[in-house]
VOMAR-759148 format. One record per residue (C-alpha): residue in one letter; x, y, z. Coordinates in steps of 0.02 Angstrom, whole numbers, plus 50000, padded with zeros to 5 digits. Layout:
AXYZ...
This chain:
X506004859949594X503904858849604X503294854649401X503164870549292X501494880549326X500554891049207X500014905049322X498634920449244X498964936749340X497274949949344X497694966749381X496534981649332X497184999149286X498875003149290X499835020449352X501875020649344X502095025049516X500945012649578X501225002049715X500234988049678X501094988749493X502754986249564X502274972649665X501524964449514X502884964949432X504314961049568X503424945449587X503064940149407X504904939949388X505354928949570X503894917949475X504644916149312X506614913449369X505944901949490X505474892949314X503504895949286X502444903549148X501824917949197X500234927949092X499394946149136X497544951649104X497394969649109X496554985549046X497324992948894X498305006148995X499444993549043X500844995848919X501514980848845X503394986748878X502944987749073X502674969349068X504114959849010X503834943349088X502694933148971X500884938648851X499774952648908X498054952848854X497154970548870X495284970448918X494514984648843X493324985449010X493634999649095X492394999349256X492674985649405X491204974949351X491344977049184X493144970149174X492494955349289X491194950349175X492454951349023X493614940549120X492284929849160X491744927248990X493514923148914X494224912349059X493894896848934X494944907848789X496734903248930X497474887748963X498284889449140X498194881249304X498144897149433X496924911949400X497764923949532X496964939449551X497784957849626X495964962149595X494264961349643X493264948949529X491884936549519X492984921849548X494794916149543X495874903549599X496994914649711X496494931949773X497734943949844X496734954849954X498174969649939X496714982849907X495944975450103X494044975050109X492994988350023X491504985850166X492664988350308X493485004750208X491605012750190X491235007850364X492895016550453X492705031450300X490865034650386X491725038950569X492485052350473X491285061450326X489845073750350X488145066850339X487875076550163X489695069650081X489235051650153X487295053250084X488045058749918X489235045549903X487855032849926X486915038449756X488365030949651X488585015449597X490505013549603X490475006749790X488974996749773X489744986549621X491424984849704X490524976149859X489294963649735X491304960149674X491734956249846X490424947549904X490604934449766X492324933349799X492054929749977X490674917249952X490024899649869X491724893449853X492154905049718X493854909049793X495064892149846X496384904549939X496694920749977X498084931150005X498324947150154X499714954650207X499074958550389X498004950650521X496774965850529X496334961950349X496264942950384X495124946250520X493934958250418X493374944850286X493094931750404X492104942750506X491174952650402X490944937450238X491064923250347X492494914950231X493474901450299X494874908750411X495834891650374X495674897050194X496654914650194X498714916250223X499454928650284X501094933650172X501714950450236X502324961950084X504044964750053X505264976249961X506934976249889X508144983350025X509464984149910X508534996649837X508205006249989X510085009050058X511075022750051X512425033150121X512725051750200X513125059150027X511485055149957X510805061050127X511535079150094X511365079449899X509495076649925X509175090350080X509985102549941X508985100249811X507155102149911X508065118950021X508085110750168X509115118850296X510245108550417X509215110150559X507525106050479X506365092550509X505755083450370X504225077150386X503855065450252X502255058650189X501935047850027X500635040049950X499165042649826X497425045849894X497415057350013X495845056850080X496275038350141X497995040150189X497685056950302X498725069450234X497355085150301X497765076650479X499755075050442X499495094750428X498545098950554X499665088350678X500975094350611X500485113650622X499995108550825X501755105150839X502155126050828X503985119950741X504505134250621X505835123450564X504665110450515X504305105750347X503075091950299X503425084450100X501875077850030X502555063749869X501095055649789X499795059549680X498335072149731X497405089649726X498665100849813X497345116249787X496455108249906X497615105750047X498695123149997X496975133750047X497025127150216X497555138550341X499095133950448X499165147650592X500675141950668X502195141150515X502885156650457X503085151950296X502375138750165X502525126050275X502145109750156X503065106249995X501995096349855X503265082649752X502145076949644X502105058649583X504205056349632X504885041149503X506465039149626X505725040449823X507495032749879X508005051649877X506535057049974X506785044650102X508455048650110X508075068950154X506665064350280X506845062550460X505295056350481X503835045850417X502085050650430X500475039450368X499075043950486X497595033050381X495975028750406X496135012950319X497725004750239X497774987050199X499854987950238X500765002350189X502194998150060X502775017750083X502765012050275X503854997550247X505105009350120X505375020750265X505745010550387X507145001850281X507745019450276X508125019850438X506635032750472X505605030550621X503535027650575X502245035750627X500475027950590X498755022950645X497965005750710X496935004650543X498495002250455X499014982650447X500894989550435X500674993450638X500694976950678X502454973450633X503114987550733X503424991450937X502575007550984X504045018651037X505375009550977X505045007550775X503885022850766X502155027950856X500415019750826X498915030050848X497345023250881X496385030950726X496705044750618X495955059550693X496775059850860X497995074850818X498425078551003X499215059650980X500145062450833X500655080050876X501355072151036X502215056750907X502995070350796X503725078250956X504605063751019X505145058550849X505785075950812X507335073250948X509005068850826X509715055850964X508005045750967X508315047150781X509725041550771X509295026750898X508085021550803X508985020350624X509865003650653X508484994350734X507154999250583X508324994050470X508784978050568X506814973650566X506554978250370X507804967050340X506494952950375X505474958150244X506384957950077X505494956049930X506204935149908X505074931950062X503634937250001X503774929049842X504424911749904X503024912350019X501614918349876X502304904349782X502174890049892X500294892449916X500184893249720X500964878649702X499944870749852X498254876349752X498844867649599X499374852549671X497554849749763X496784851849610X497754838349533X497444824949681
């Protein structure tokens, strides 16, 4: 094997159902059984049990640049060879851009905010800090690699920071499918427990941040459908009091059910019929990924780097941006026939299969190791 590396992971914040957390920490461990040392700087809400891989050290910075500068000033404190970052920072040796590009969020977020909600936002500081973050990353050679998992995000740095496009690798994410199979029982036992009836559709949606990830246009498209044996489940974490006070003239009854943050989505998946993520921006959708090694056919937008691994009509649908609801409406309805369902279950999970988890991290780890060894020639 390559010599032992001593590899610092940044990651800011922490939440238990977190995506980016269970990344982290799927690939910390394909690190260290691959035989490397593996370290984590993080806030102090990380909890030390979550992160059984090697030391933690808590930062007791709790805003973007704040943290930053605090790793900044105790870089020297470490002895390692990669700095790899999940987080935007002032420099590193490795970035993963898994969060995508801040300026290109604020710019496709503007196509869709009143004037007074977008003026607003612009008196805070939060965004303004988190692009000074990015633009150091991007620039004066503070960054040797960095990481995307899709050729949208790829594209937005180079274009809008000018960094080197020979510079950035594209590593698609992956999960464990193991985790993510499962038979008719579980199929049934799940339907039960949420009352849904046998001729139902599930329409699932998951994810935290709802703004982003379009859950007010998963309802309306999904009211334009006039189904009153839809159901759309919302899993993730959110305001539901502000999505329950919309009215929904065409469902009879309460027509989405609110899961909360869900610990064990396999179940979910498993009740669903269908997968709904119509975002405005999404660097690649993990929950995207999950459901289609379900078997469940995705429906998405063009500003999510997921679409790009998919065949419009055959995996799922891809609409061109969020807040074409005619488009998704007419998605839901083709999805919503049981023989294109069932179709489609075999070849989604034939295509998932490409992305396991071991990809992802072999791949992540040969450009670690191909960082270190330049900066030993």
């Amino acid at each position: 094997m390559t010599r032992r590396l001593s590899i610092v992971f940044v990651r800011r914040g922490y939440s238990p159902t977190g995506g980016a957390e269970a990344y982290l920490k799927r690939l910390a461990r394909g690190v260290m059984e691959a035989g490397h040392d593996v370290q984590l700087l993080a806030t102090n809400d990380w909890p030390a049990g979550e992160w059984p891989f090697g030391s933690i050290t808590h930062l007791s910075s709790r805003s973007p640049v704040e943290f930053a500068s605090e790793l900044e000033r105790m870089r020297a404190q470490f002895s390692f060879e990669i700095l790899f970052s999940l987080e935007r920072v002032w420099s590193c040796d490795v970035y993963r851009a898994g969060d995508g590009v801040h300026r290109a969020w604020l710019e496709r977020r503007r196509k869709f905010e009143l004037p007074l909600k977008r003026f607003v936002r612009s008196l805070g500081s939060k965004h303004q800090d988190l692009l000074r973050l990015e633009q150091s990353l991007f620039s004066g050679g503070n960054t040797k690699r960095v990481i995307t998992a899709s050729q949208m995000v790829k594209d937005e740095i180079v274009n809008l920071y000018g960094y080197p496009a020979d510079k950035i690798d594209i590593v698609r994410n992956g999960v464990p499918l193991k985790k993510f199979r499962f038979g008719p029982e579980l199929r049934e036992e799940s339907r039960e427990e949420l009352n849904l009836n046998p001729d139902q559709i599930a329409l699932l949606f998951a994810g935290s941040g709802w703004e982003r990830k379009g859950l007010l246009f998963a309802i309306e498209a999904a009211a334009l459908c006039k189904d009153h044996k839809m159901r759309l489940l919302v899993a993730g974490r959110g305001n539901a009091r502000l999505y329950k006070t919309r009215r929904v003239r065409f469902w009879r009854e309460e027509p989405v059910q609110f899961l909360g943050e869900v610990a064990d989505m396999l179940r979910v998946y498993a009740a669903a019929d269908i997968f709904i993520l119509p975002t405005i921006y999404d660097p690649f959708s993990n929950a995207c990924l999950e459901a289609l090694a379900c078997g469940l056919p995705v429906i998405t937008t063009r500003s999510n780097g997921f679409s790009e691994m998919i065949e419009d009509g055959v995996h799922g649908s891809i609409v061109d941006h969020a807040g074409d609801l005619l488009a998704l409406r007419d998605a839901i309805r083709l999805w919503s026939d049981p023989s294109r369902r069932a179709a489609a279950r075999s070849t989604n999970r034939q295509l998932a299969a490409q992305f396991d988890i071991s990809q992802n991290i072999n791949e992540t780890l040969a450009i670690l190791c191909s960082v270190a060894k330049r900066e030993t020639e």
